[in-house]
Wavefront OBJ file of the C-alpha trace (Angstrom):
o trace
v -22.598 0.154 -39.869
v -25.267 -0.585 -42.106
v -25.356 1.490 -45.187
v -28.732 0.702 -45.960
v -30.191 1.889 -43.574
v -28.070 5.129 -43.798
v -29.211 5.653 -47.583
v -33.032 5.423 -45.984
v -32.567 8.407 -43.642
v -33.694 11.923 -44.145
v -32.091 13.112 -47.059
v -30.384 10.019 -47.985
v -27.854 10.403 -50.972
v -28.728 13.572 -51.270
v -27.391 14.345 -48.090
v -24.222 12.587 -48.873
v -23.691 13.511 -52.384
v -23.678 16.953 -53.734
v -23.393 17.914 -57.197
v -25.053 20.564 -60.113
v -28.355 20.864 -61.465
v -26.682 20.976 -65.067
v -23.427 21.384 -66.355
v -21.265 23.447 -68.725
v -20.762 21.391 -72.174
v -18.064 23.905 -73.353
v -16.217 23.946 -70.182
v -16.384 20.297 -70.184
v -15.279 19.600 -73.800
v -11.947 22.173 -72.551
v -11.530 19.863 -69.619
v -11.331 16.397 -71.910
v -8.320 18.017 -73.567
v -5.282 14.958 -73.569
v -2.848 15.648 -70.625
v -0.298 13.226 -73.061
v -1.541 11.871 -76.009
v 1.399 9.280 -75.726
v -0.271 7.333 -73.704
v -3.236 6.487 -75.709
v -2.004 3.605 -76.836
v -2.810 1.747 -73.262
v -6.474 0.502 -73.696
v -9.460 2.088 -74.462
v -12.463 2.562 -71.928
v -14.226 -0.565 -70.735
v -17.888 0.145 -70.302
v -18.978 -0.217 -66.535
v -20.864 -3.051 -65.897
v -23.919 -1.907 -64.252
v -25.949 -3.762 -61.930
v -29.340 -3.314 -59.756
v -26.222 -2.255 -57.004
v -25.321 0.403 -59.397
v -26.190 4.300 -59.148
v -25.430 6.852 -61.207
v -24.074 9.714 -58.744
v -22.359 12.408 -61.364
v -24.254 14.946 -63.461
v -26.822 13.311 -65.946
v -25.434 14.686 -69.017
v -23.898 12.504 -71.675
v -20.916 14.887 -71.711
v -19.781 14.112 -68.241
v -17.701 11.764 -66.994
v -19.434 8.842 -65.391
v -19.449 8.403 -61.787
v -21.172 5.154 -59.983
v -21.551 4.387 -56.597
v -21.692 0.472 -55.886
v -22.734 -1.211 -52.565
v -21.918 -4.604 -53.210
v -17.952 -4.829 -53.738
v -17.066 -5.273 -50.346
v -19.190 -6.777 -47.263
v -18.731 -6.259 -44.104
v -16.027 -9.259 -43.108
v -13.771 -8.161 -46.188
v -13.611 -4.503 -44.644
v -12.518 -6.550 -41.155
v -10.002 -8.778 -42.819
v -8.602 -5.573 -44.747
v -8.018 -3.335 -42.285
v -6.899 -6.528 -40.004
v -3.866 -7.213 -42.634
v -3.146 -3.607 -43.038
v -1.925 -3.129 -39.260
v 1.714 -2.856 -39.285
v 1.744 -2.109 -42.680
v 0.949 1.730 -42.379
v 3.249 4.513 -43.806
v 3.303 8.287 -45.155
v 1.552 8.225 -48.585
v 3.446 9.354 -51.436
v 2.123 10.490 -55.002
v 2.895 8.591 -57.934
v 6.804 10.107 -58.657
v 7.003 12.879 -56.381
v 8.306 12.764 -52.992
v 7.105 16.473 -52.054
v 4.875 15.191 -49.067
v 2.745 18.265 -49.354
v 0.985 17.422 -51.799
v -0.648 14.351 -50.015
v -0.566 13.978 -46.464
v -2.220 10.496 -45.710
v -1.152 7.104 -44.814
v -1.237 4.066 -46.943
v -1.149 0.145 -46.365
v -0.187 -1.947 -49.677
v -1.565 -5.330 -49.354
v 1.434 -6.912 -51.179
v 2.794 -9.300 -48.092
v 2.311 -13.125 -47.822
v -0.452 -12.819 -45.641
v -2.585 -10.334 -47.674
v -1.601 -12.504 -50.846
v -3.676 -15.321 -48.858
v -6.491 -13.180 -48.257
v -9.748 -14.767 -49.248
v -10.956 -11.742 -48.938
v -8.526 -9.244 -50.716
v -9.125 -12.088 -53.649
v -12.820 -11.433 -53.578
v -12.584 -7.448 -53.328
v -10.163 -7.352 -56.172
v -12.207 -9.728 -58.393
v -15.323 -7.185 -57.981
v -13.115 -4.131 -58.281
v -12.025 -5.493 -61.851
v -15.894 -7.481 -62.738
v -17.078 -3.495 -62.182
v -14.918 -3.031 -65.609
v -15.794 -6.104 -67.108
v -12.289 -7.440 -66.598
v -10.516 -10.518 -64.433
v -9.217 -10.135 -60.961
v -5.388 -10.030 -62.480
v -6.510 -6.995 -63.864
v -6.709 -5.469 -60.778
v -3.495 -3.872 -58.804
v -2.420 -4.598 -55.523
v -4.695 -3.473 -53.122
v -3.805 0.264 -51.094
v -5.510 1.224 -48.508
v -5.432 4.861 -47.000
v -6.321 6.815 -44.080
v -6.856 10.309 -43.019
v -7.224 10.792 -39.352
v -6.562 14.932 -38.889
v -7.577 17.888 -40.302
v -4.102 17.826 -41.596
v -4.383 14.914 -43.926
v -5.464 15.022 -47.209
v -4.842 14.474 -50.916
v -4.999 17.281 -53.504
v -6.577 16.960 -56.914
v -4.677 14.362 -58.826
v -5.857 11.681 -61.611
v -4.758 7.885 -61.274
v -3.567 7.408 -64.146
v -0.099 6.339 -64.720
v 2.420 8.645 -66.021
v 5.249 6.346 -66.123
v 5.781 4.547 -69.443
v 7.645 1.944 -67.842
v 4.600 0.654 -66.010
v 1.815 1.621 -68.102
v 4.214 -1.055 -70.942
v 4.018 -3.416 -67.718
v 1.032 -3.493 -66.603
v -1.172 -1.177 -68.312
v -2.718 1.944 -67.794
v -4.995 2.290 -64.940
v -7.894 2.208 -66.736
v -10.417 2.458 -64.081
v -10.499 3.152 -60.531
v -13.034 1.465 -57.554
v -12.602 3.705 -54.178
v -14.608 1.445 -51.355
v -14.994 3.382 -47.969
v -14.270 1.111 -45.001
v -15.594 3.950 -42.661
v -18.278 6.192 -42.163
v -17.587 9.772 -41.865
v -20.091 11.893 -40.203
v -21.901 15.026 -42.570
v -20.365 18.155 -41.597
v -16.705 16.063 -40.899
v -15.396 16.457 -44.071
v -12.957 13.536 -45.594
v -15.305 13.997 -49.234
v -13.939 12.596 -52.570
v -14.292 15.374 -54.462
v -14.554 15.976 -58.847
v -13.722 19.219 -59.310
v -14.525 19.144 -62.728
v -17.945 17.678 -62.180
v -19.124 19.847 -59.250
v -19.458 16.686 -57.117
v -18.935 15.670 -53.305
v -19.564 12.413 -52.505
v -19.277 11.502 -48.374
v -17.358 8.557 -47.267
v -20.195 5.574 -45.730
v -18.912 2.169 -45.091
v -18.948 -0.281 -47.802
v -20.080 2.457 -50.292
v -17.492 2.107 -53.097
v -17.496 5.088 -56.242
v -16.375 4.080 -59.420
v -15.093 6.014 -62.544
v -13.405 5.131 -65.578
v -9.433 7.264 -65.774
v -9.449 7.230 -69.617
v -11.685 8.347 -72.479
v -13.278 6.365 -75.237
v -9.708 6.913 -77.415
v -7.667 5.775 -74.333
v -5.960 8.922 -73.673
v -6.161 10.076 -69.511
v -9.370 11.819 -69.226
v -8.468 15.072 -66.977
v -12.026 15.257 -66.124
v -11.411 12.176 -63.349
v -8.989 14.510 -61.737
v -10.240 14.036 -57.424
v -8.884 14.971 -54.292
v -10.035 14.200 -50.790
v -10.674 16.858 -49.083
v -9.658 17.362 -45.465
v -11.507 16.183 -42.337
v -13.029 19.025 -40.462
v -13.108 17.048 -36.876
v -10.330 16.038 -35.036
v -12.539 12.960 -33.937
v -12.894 11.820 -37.432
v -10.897 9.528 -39.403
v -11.544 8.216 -42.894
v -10.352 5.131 -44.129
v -10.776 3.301 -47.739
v -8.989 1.169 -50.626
v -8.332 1.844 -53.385
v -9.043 -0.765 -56.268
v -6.876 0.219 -59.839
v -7.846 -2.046 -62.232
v -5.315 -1.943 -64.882
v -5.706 -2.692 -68.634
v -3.339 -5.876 -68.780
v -3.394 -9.566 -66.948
v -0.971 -9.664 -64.015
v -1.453 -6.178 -62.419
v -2.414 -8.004 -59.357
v 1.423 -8.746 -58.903
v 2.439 -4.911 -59.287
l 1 2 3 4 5 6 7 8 9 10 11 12 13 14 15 16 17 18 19 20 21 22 23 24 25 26 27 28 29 30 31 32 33 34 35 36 37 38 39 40 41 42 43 44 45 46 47 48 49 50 51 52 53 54 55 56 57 58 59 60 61 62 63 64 65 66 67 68 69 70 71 72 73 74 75 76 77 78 79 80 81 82 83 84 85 86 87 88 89 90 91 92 93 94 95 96 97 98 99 100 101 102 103 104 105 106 107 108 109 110 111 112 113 114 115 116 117 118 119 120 121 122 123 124 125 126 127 128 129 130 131 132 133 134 135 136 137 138 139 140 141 142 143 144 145 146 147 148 149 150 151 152 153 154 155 156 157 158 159 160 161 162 163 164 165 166 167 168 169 170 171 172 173 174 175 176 177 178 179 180 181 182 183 184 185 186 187 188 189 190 191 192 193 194 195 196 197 198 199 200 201 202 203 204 205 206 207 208 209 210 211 212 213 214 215 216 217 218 219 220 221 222 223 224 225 226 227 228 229 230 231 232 233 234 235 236 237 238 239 240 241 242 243 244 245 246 247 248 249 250 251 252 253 254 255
């Protein structure tokens, strides 16, 4: 694909990302509340580090959490290589401590084998998935990838962030989060990442990555980064992408 040329068609982004004229400062400040002040001891918000590959895609309002899409994380050859060293590696997703499948209905590939820890080119994704937060590439988690291919599969709203104490002492908190889309889904298809809290739909186009910070300024989880992809609405369609946690501590690429 060449997402380019897809951002030049009618419409464009607009087409492809949907959010709200304006947006509700009081509902917003209700929404920032800490889900577990405990935890604010992790790391405080690194600012993204914006470049001419950079777009601002959530509501312009200094209140709202930041949301960026980035073209230039992944090229085409690392989205090859990727999805080449994630064969055999597929199984039913799982949310972070629960094993109620119902809640997410995906698959997932971690990139944690011998061959993917060879990857030149899970190395180079990783490395921009943790520059984006102005942080090294052993900042950055091992590499999931997940895919959605029914109307059946999806992920409700959840945040990234790390409720274990155990890990978030290990590795960090997950301090920011780079979602790269390895596929194209059609408009009218479904598969969107959606921000509840922010009113905004963004449609999965290869090589498009969004990117949001998971905590506020003070390091507590901001609840306003709470996402869910939403369902496909073609049995045709499948969705596929990789998530990128970049974590607050050195050595998170071993976790």
């Amino acid at each position: 694909t060449n997402p380019a040329a897809e951002r030049n068609e009618t419409g464009g982004r607009a087409e492809r990302i949907r959010r709200p004229s304006e947006t509700n400062p009081a509902a917003e400040r209700k929404e920032s509340a800490p889900i577990d002040a405990g935890f604010a001891m992790c790391f405080k918000t690194i600012p993204l580090q914006k470049s001419a590959e950079t777009t601002l895609v959530s509501p312009k309002n200094t209140r709202s959490l930041q949301v960026y899409e980035i073209s230039d994380v992944a090229t085409a050859d690392d989205a090859k290589e990727l999805l080449v060293l994630a064969e055999g590696l597929w199984t039913d997703s799982r949310a972070s401590g629960d094993a109620d499948t119902s809640y997410r209905t995906s698959e997932t590939a971690s990139l944690r084998d011998d061959a993917s820890r060879a990857s030149a080119a899970v190395a180079r994704v990783a490395k921009k998935a943790a520059e984006v937060f102005g942080l090294p590439a052993s900042c950055c988690e091992t590499l999931q990838l997940v895919r959605y291919s029914s109307p059946d599969a999806y992920f409700r709203p959840h945040l990234d962030c790390l409720d274990d104490a155990g890990q978030v002492l290990l590795g960090g908190q997950r301090v920011g989060t780079v979602l790269i889309y390895l596929a194209d889904v059609a408009a009218g298809d479904g598969g969107e990442t959606r921000f509840p809290a922010l009113g905004l739909d963004v449609r999965p186009v290869a090589l498009d990555a969004v990117a949001w910070a998971n905590v506020r300024d003070d390091g507590v989880p901001d609840v306003r980064s709470r996402h869910e992809a939403r369902p496909l609405a073609s049995a045709g369609a499948t969705k596929v992408a990789v998530n990128c946690w970049v974590r607050a501590f050195p050595g998170a690429d071993r976790l």
